[in-house]
N, C-alpha and C positions, 0 to 999 in steps of 0.2 A: 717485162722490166724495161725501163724508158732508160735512154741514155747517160741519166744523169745518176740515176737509181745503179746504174750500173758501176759507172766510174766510183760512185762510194763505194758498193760494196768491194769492187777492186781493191779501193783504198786502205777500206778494214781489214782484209786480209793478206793483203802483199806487202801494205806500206811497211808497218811494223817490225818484219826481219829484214825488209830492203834498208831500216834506218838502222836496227840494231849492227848488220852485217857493215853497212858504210863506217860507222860509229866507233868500231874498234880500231880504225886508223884517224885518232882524234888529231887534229893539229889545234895547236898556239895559238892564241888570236893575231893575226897580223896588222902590221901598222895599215891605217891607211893610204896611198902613194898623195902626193900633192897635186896630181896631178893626173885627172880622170881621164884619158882618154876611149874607153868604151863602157857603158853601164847596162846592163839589162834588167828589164820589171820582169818578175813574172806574175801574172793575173788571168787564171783561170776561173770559172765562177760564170756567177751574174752576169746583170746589167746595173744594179745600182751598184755595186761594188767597183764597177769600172769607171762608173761615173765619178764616186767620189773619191777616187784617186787621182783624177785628171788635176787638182792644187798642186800635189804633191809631185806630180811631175812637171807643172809649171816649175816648183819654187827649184824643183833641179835645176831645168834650162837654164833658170836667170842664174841661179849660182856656178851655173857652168854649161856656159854658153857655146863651147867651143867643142864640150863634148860629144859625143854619137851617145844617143839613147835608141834602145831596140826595147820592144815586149813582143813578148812570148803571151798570146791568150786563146781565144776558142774564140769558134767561128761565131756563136749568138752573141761574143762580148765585141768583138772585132770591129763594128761601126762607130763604136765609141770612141775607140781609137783613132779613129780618121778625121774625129771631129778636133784632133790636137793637131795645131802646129811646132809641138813641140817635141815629138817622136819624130826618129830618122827610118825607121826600119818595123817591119812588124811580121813575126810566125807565129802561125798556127799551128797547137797543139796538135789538131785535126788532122792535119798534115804530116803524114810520116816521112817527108823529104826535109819539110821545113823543120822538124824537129832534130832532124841530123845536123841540116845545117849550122844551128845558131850552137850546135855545141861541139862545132870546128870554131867557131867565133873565138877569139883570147879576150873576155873581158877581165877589165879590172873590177867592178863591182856586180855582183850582181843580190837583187831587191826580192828577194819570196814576199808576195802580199797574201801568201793564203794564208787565214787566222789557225784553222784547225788540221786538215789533209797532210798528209807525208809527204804522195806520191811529188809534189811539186817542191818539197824539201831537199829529194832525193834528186829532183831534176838539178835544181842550184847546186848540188853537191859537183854531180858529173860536169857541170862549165868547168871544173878547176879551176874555178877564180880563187885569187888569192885573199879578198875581202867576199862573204856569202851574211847576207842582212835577212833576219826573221822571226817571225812571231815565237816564242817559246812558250804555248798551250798543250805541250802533249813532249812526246820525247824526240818528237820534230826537230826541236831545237836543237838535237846534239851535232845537228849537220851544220850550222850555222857558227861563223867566227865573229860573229856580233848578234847577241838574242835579245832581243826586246820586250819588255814586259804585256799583255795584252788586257783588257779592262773592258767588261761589257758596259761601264759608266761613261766611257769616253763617246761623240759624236765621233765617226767612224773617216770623217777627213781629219781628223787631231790624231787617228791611232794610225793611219797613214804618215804623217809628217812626225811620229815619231819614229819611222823606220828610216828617214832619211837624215834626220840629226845627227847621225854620227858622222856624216860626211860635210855639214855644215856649220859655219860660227854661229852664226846667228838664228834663232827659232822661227819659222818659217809666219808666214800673217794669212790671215783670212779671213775675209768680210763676210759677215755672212746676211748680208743684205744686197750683195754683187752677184752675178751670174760670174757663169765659168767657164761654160761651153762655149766655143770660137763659133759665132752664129755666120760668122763669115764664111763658112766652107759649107754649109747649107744653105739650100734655095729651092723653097716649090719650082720650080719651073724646072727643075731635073725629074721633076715625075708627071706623064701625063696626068694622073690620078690625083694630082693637087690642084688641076686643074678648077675643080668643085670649088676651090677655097677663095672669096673674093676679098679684098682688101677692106671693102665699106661694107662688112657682115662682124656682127660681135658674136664669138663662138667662146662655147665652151665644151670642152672637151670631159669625154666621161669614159675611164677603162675600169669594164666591170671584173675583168680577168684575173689570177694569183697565178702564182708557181703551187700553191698548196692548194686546198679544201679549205683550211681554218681561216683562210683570207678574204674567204670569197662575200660579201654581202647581198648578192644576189640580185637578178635583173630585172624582179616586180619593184626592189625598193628603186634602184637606178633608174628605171623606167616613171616613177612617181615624180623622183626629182625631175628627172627629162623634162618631163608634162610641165610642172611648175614653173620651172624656170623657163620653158618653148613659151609657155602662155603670157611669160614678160617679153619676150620680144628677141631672145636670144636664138642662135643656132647652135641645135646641138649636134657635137662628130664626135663618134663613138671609134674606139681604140679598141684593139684585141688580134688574136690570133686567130684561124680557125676554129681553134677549140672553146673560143667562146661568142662564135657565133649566135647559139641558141639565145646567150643571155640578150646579143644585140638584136634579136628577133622580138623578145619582149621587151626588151625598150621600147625599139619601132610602134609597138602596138598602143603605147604608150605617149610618143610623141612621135608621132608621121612623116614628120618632115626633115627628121636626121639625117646626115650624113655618116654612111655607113662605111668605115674602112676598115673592118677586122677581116686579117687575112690578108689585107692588101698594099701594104707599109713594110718600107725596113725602118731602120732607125733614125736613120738620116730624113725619112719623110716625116718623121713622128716630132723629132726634135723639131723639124720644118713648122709644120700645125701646131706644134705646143707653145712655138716663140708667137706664133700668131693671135691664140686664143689669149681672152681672160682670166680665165680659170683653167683648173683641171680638177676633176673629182673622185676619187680614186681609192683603194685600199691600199694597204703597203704594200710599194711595186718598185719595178724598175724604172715606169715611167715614172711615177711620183718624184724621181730620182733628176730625171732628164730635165723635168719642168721647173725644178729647181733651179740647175743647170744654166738651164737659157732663162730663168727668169720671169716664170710665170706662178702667179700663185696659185694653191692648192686647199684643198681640204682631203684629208686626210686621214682615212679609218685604218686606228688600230687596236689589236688586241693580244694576238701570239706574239705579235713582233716585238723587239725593243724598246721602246720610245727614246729613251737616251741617245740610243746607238743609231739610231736610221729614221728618223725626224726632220724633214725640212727645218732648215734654223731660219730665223729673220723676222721681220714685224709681215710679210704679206700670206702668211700659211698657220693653219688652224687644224688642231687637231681633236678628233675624236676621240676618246680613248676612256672606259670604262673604267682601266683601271681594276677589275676582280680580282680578289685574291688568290685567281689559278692561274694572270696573266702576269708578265709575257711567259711564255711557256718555251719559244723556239730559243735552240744554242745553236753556235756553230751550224747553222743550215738547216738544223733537223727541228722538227716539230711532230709533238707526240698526237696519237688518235684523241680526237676532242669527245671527253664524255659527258661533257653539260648543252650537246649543240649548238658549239662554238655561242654560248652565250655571252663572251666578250664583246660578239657582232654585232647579234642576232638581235642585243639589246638596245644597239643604235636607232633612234626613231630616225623615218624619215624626215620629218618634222627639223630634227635638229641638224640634217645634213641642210637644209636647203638654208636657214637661219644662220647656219654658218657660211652658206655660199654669199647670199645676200649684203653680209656682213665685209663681205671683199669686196663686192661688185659695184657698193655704197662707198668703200672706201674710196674706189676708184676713181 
């Protein structure tokens, strides 16, 4: 069982009486103070999830600019974070020191952004902050002295900037034609490894990688596009972890002359290459998330996933998406064993991926 596999099932079975047992010392909802001097997020999770919280803790700073904001998230979300200027302070979960720490902290607010989980309900409980903000999907919410409603229709930075209305007059704004990420705190030249990346090369970038099975579209089709689009004149850099490797191996085989960095990026490098390229091409991911981000456009295969909820917005990003009527199928994180093989995906021609890249690249 993988780390992430694990902390659910934690969650399934401890949360539950860690919220019932909190829950019978219910308090009043308390006022707001007027005057925030400490806030903390908490954002365990993802990468796209971290991603598109970073508005919403813009539109904090500007509304309150004098205050100390801290989050509380995990070490794979943790670069995201760094890419804001608008955080003072950052723990890790991961961290069993850092986790003591921030809950000697005396905040006035503190933010649960987890949609479904307890364990991080229970966390916001133990700050004893006097204002506690959060999703109410489950009986989560009894911990919480402001619950918010949660809606898988909503784009998932609008179900963010509903958690912080309560602390603001005005409804937060969002272009969704603007990037977000502060490309200012990245720079190729902090990795010798980006070195490969030349200014007068037009790249596109391709992660064949998921968090799930049901995401995956596989790296003979990836590899087709590769070829197609090497043979116009592009370079293509391939994104991934170790673990998907393999598929960048059939890329390779595919188009020769890629640039191969799976395994060899953090985030910071990745967001680096993604502001660089023209494209990205990708299934629902995290990077999908990033390139948004910094403002690169995308194509974009879905099927388990949401489309409402976790969709590049804007006129430069195209999406795939069948549409069957056994998709989207994933809730709150989980996605069930696919029994038609993942024929959401699996029905994508390569054909209409490249048509749709094309389709950017023309715009360009």
């Amino acid at each position: 069982m993988n780390k992430i596999k694990l902390l659910k099932f934690i969650d399934k079975v401890v949360g539950k009486p860690f919220v019932w047992l909190l829950s019978i010392r219910w308090e009043d909802k308390k006022e707001i103070p007027e005057k925030l001097k400490k806030i903390l997020i908490i954002r365990p999770g993802g990468i796209g999830d971290a991603v598109l919280l970073l508005p919403a803790i813009h539109s904090l700073r500007e509304n309150f600019p004098d205050s100390h904001i801290d989050i509380l998230c995990e070490k794979r979300n943790v670069e995201i974070f760094r890419l804001s200027r608008d955080i003072n302070r950052i723990y890790l979960y991961d961290k069993g020191f850092d986790l003591l720490k921030y809950i000697w902290n005396s905040y006035d607010v503190v933010i649960d952004t987890e949609q479904w989980h307890r364990l991080s309900a229970v966390v916001a409980y133990l700050t004893r902050a006097a204002v506690r903000i959060g999703f109410i999907t489950n009986e989560r919410g009894k911990l919480f002295t402001h619950q918010i409603p949660y809606s898988h229709d909503d784009y998932e930075v609008y179900s963010f900037f509903h958690l912080i209305e309560p602390l603001i007059e005005k409804p937060p704004s969002f272009d969704v034609n603007e990037s977000f990420i502060d490309t200012g705190l990245i720079s190729p030249s902090r990795s010798s490894l980006l070195k490969e990346i030349k200014n007068n090369e037009e790249y596109i970038a391709i992660f064949p990688g998921a968090s799930v099975p049901e995401r995956r579209w596989g790296g003979e089709k990836f590899g087709k596009v590769a070829k197609a689009l090497s043979d116009k004149g592009y370079k293509i850099v391939i994104f991934g972890s170790s673990a998907d490797q393999v598929d960048a191996e059939t890329i390779k085989r595919y188009a020769d002359d890629c640039i191969d960095l799976t395994g060899k990026t953090n985030l910071r490098d990745v967001a680096a290459v993604l502001k660089m390229s023209k494209l990205l091409i990708t299934a629902d991911s995290g990077l999908m998330h990033i390139a948004y981000g910094v403002g690169t456009p995308a194509v974009s295969l879905f099927g388990s996933g949401i489309e409402k909820k976790w969709a590049p917005r804007g006129d430069n990003h195209i999406i795939i998406n069948k549409h069957l009527e056994c998709s989207p199928c994933t809730r709150f994180g989980y996605t069930p064993r696919c029994k038609r093989n993942v024929e959401c995906l699996s029905s994508i021609s390569v054909n209409e991926v490249i048509r749709a890249a094309e389709i950017i690249l023309n715009r360009d």
